[in-house]
N, CA, C and O of each residue as an XYZ file, in Angstrom:
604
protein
N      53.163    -75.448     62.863
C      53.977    -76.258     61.987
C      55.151    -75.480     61.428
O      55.662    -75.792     60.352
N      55.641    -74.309     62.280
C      56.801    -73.423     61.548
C      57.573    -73.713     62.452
O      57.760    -73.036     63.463
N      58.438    -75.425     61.995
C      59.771    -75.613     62.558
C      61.037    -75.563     61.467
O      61.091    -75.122     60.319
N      61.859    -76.096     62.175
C      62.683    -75.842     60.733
C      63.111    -77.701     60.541
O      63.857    -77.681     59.562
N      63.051    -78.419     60.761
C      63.026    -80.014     61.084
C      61.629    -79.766     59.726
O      61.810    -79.623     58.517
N      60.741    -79.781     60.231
C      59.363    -79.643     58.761
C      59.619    -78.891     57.671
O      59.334    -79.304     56.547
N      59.998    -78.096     57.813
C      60.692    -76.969     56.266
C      61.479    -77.505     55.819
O      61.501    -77.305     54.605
N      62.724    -78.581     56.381
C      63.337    -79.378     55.723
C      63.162    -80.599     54.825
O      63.697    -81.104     53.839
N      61.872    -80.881     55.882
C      61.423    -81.789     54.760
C      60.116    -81.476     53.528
O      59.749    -82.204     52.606
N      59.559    -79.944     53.993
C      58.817    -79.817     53.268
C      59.355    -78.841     51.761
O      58.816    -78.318     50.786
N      60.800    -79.023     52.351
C      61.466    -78.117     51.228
C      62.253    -79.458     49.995
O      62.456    -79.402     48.782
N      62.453    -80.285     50.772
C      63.214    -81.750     49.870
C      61.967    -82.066     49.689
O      62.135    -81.711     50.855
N      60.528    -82.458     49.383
C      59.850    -82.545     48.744
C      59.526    -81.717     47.435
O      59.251    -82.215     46.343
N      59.617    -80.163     47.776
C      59.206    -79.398     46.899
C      60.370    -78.695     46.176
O      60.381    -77.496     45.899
N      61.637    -79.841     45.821
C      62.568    -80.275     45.235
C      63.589    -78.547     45.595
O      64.604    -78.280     44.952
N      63.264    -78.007     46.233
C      64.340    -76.992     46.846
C      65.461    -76.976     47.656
O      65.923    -75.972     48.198
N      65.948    -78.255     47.741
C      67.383    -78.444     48.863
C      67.959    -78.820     47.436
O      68.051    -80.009     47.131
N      68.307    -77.922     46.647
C      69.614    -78.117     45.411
C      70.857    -78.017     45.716
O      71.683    -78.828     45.296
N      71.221    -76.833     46.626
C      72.277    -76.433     46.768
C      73.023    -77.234     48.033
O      72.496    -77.718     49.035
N      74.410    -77.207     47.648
C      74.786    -77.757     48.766
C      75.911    -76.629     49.694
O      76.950    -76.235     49.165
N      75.499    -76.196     51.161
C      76.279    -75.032     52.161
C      77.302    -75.833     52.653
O      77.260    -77.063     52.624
N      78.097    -75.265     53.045
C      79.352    -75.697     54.082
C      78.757    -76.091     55.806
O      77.826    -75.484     56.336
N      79.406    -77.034     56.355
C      78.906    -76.978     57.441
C      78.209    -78.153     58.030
O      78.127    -79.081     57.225
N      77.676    -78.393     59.212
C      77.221    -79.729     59.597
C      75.907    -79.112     60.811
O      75.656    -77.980     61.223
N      75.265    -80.518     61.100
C      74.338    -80.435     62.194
C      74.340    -81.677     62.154
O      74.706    -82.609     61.439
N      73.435    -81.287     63.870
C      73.218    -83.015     63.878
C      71.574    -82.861     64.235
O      70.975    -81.888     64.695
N      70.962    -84.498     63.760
C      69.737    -84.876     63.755
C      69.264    -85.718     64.497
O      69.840    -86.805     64.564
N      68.086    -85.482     65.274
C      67.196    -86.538     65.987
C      66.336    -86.844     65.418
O      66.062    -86.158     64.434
N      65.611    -87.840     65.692
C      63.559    -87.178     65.743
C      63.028    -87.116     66.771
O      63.060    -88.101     67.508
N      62.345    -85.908     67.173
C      61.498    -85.271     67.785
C      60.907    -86.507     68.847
O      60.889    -86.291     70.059
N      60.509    -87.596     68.373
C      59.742    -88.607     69.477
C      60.996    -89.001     70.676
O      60.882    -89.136     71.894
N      62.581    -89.156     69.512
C      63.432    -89.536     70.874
C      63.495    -88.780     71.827
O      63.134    -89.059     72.971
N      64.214    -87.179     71.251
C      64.182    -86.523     72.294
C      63.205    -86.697     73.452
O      63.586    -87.024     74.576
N      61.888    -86.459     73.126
C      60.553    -86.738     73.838
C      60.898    -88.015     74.903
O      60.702    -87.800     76.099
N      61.359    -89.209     74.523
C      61.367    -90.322     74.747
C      62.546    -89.862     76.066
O      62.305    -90.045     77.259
N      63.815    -89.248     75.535
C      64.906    -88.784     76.490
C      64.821    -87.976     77.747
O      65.553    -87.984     78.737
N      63.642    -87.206     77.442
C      62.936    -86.316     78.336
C      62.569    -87.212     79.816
O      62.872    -87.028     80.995
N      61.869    -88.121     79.189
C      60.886    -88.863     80.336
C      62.314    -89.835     80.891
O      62.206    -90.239     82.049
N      63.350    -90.144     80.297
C      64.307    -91.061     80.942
C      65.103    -90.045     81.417
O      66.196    -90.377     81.878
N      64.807    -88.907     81.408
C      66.214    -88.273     82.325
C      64.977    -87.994     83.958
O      65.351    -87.891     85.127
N      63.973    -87.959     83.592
C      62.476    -87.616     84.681
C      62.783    -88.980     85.181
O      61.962    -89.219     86.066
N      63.476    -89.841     85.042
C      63.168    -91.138     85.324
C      64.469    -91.558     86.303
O      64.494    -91.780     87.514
N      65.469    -91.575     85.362
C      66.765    -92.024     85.329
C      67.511    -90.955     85.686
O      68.209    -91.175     86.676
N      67.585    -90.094     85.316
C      68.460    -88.699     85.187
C      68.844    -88.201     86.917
O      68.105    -87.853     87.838
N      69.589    -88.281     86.868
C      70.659    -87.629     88.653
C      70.493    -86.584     88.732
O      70.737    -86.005     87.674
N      70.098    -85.822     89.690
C      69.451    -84.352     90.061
C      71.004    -83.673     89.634
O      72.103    -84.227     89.686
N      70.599    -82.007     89.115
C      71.714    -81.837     88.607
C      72.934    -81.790     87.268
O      73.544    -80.797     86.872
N      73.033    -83.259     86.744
C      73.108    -83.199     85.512
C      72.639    -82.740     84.633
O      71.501    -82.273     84.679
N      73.777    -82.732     82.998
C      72.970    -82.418     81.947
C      73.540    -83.712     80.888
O      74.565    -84.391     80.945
N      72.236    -83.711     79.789
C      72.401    -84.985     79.485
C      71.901    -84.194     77.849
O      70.984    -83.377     77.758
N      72.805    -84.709     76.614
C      73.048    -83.968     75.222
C      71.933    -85.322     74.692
O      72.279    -86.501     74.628
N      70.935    -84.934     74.448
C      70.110    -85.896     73.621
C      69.714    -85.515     71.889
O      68.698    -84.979     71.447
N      71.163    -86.114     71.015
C      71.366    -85.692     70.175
C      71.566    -86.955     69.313
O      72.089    -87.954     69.807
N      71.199    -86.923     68.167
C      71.122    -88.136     67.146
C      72.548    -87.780     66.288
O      73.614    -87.353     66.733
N      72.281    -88.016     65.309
C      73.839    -88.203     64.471
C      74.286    -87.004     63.484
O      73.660    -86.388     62.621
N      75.353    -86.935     63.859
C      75.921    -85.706     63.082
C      76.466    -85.840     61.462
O      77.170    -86.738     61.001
N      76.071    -84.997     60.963
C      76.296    -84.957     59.621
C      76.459    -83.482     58.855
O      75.954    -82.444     59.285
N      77.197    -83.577     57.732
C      77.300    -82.646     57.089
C      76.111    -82.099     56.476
O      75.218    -82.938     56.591
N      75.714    -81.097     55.894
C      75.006    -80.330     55.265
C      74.159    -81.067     53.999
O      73.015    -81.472     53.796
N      75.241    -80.997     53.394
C      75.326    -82.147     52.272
C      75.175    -83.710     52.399
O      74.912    -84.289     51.346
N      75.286    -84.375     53.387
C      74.447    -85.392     53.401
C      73.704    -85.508     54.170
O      73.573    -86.699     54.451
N      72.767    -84.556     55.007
C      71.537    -84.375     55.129
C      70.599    -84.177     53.880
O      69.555    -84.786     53.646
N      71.164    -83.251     53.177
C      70.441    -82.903     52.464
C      70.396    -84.139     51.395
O      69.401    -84.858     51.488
N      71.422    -84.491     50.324
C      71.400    -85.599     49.795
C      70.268    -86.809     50.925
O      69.147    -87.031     50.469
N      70.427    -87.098     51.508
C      69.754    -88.136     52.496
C      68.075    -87.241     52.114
O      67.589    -87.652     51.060
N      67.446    -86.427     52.645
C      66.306    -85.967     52.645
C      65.759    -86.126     51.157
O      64.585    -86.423     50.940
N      66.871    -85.864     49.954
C      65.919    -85.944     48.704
C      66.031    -87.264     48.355
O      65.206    -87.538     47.484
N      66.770    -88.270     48.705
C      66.587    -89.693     48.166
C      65.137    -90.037     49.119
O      64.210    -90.517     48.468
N      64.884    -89.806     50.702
C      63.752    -89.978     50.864
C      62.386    -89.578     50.280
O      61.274    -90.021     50.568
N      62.709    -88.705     49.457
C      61.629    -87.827     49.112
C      61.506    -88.031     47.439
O      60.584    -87.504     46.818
N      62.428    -88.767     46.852
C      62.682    -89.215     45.961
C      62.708    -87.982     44.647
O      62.399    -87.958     43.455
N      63.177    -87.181     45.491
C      64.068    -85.623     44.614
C      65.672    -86.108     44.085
O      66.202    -87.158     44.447
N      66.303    -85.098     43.152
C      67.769    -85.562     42.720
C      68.267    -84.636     43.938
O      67.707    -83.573     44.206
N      69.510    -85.202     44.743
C      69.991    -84.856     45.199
C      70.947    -83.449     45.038
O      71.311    -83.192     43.891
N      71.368    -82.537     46.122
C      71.872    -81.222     45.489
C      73.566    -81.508     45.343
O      74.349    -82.375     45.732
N      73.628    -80.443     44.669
C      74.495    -80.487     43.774
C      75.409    -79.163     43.292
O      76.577    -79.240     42.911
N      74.726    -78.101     43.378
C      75.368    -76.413     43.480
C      75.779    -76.573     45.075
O      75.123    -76.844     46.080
N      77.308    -76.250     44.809
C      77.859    -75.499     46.189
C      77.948    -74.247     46.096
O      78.431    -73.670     45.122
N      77.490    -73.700     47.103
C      77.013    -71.961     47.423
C      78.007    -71.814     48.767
O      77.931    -72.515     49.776
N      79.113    -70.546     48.483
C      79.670    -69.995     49.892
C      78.797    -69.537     50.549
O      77.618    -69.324     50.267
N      79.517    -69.327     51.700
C      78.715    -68.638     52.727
C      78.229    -67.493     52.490
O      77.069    -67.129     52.300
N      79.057    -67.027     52.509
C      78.667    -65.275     52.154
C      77.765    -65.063     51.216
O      77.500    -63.881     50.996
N      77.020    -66.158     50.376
C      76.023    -66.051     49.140
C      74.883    -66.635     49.788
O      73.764    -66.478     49.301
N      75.096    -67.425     51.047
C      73.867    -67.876     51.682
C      73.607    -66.716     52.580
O      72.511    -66.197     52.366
N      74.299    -66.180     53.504
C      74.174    -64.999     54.493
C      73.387    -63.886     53.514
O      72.186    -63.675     53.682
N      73.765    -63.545     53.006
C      73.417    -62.208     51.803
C      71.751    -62.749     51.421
O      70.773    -62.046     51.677
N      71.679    -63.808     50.916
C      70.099    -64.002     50.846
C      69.475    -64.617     52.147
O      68.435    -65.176     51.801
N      69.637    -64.727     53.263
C      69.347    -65.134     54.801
C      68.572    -63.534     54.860
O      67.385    -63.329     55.112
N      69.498    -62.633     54.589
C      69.621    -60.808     54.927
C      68.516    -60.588     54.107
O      67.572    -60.070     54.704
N      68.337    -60.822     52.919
C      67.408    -60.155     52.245
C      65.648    -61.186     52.455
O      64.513    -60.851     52.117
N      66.095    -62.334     53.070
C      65.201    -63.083     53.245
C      63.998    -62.397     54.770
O      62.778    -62.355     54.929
N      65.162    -61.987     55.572
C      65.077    -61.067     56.829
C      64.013    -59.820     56.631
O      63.043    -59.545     57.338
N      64.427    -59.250     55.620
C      64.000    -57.961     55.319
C      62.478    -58.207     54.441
O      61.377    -57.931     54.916
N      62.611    -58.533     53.671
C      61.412    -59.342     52.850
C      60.188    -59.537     54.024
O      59.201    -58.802     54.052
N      60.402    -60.566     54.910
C      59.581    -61.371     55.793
C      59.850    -60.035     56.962
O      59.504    -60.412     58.082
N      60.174    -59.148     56.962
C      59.748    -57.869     58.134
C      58.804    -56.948     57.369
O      58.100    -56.182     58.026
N      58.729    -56.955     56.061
C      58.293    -56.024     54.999
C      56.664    -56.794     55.041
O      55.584    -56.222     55.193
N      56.884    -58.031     54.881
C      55.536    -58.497     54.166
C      54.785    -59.484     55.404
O      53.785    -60.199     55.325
N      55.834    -59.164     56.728
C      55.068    -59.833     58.240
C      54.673    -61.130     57.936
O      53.700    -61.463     58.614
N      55.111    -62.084     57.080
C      55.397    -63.558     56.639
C      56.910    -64.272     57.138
O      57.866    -63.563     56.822
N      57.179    -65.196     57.660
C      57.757    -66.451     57.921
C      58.564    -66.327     56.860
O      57.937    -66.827     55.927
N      59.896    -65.836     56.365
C      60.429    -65.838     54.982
C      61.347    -67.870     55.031
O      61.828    -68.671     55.832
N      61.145    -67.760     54.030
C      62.090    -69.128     53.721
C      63.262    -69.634     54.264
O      63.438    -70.806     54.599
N      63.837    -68.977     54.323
C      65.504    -68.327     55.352
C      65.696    -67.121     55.956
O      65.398    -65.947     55.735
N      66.376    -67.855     56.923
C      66.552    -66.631     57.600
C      68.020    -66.500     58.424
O      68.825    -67.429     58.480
N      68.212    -65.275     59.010
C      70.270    -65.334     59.335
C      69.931    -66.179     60.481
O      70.836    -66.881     60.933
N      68.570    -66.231     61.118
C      68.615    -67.267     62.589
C      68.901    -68.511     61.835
O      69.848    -69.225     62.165
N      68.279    -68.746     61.036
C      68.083    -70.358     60.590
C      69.364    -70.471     60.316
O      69.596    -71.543     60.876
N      70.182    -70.195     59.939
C      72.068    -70.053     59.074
C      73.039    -69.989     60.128
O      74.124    -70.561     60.228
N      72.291    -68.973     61.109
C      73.413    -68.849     61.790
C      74.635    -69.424     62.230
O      75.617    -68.844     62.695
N      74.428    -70.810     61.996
C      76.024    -71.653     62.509
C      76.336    -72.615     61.373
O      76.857    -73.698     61.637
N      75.942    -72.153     59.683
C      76.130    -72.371     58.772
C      77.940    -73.008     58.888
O      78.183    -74.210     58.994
N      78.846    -72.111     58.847
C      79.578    -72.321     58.825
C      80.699    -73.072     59.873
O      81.900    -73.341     59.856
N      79.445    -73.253     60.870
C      80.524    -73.737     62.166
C      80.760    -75.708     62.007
O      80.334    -76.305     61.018
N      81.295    -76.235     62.854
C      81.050    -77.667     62.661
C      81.314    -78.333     63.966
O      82.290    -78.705     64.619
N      80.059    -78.320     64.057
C      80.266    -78.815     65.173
C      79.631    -80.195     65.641
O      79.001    -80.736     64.732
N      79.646    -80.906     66.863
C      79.741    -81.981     66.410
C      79.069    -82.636     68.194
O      79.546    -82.029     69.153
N      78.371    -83.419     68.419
C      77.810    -83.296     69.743
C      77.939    -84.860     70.109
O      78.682    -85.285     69.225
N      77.679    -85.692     70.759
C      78.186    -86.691     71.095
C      76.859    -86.898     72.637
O      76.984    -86.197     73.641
N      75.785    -87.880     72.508
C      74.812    -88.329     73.353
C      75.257    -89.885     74.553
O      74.538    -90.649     75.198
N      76.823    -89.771     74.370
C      77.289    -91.362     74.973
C      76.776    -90.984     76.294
O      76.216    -91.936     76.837
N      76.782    -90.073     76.880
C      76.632    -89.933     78.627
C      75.235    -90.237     78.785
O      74.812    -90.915     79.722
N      74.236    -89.554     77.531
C      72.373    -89.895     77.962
C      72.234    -91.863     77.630
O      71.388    -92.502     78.256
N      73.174    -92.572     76.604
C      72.962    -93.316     76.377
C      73.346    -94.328     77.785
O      72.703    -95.224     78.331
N      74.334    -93.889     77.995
C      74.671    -94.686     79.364
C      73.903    -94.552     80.427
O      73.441    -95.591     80.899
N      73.643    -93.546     80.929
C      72.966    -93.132     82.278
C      71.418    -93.112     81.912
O      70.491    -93.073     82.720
N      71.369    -93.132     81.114
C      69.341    -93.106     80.675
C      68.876    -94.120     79.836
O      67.669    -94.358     79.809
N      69.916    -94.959     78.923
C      69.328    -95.602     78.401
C      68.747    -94.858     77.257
O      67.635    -95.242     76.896
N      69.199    -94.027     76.720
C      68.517    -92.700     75.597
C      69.707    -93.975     74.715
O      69.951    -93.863     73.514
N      68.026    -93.846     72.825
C      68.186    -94.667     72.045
C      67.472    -93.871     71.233
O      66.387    -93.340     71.466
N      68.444    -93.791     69.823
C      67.895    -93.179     68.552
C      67.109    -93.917     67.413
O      67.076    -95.097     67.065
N      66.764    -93.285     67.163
C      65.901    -93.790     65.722
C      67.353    -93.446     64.337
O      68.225    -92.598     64.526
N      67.295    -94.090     63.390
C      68.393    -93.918     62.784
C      67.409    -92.516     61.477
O      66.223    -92.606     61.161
N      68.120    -91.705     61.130
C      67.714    -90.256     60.509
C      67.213    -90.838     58.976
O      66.287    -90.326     58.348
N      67.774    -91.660     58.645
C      66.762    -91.902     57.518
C      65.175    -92.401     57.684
O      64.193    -92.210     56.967
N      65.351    -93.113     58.922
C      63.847    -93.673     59.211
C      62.781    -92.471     59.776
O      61.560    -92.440     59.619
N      63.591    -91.556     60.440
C      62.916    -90.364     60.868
C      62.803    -89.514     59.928
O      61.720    -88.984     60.174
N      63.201    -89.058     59.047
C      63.203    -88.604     58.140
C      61.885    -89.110     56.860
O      61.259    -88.405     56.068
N      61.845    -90.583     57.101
C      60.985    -91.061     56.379
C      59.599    -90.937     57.060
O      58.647    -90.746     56.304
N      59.308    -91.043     58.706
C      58.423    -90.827     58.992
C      57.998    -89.385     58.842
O      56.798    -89.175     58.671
N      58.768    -88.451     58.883
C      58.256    -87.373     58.988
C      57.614    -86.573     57.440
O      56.961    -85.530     57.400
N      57.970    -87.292     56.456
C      57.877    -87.167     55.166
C      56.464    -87.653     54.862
O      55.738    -87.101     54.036
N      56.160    -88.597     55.500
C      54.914    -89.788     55.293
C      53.998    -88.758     55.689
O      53.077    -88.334     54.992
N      54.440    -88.199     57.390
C      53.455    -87.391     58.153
C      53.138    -86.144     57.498
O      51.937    -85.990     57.278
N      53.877    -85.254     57.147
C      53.482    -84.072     56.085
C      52.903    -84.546     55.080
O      51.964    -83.912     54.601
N      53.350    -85.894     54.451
C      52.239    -85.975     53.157
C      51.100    -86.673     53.347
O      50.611    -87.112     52.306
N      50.491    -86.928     54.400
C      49.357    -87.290     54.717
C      48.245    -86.253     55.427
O      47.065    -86.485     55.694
N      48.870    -85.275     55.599
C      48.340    -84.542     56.041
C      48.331    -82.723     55.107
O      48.162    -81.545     55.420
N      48.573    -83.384     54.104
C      48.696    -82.478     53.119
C      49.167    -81.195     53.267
O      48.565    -80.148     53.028
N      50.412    -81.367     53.725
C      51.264    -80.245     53.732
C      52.397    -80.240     53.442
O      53.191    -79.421     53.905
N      52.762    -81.325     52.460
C      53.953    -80.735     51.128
C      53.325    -79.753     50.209
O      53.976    -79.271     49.281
């Protein structure tokens, strides 16, 4: 259970997504991809590659989005980069010291600052690849950690 998709939500439960970073990603849930898998095994033209990617968003409204599901106040401190990197570093060192999973890390950050932005029209056309919209995934996955008692 040490993904970072679950730490996200097990961190907007345990009201720790305050801050808001620079930067974007984009979001699936885990079943589409899965779902995209078997339609490119299916559908998919020997050869190709096919971006099975849900919707892109900023930092900040992921995160805002995760604590209204979770029914946390949304964040609100903006932190530069260089103040997230610096504790990523010491997060690094910590979790080599004490051989624990640290909270952050410079992998997890690493494209903190980039923005980038991915676009699934080619899997949707040629495969028939169909998203779940990120609040609903988001909500399932919230349900699923708290039923299984691991918020």
């Amino acid at each position: 259970l040490n993904t970072h998709g679950g730490q996200f939500i097990r961190d907007a439960a345990r009201g720790r997504l305050k801050f808001i970073i620079p930067g974007n990603t984009d979001i699936v849930a885990v079943s589409d991809v899965a779902k995209g898998h078997c339609a490119a095994l299916e559908r998919g033209k020997p050869g190709e590659r096919y971006i099975l990617s849900g919707e892109n968003m900023t930092f900040e409204e992921s995160f805002t989005m995760a604590a209204r599901v979770v029914g946390k106040p949304r964040p609100r401190i903006r932190v530069p980069v260089g103040a997230v990197k610096a504790v990523a570093k010491a997060c690094d060192a910590f979790g080599a010291v004490t051989r624990k999973q640290p909270w952050i890390t410079s992998e997890l950050i690493s494209g903190i600052e980039k923005m980038n932005s991915y676009s699934n029209e080619k899997a949707r056309r040629e495969l028939g690849f169909a998203t779940t919209s990120v609040e609903a995934a988001m909500n399932e996955a919230y349900h699923w950690y708290s039923n299984h008692n691991l918020l």
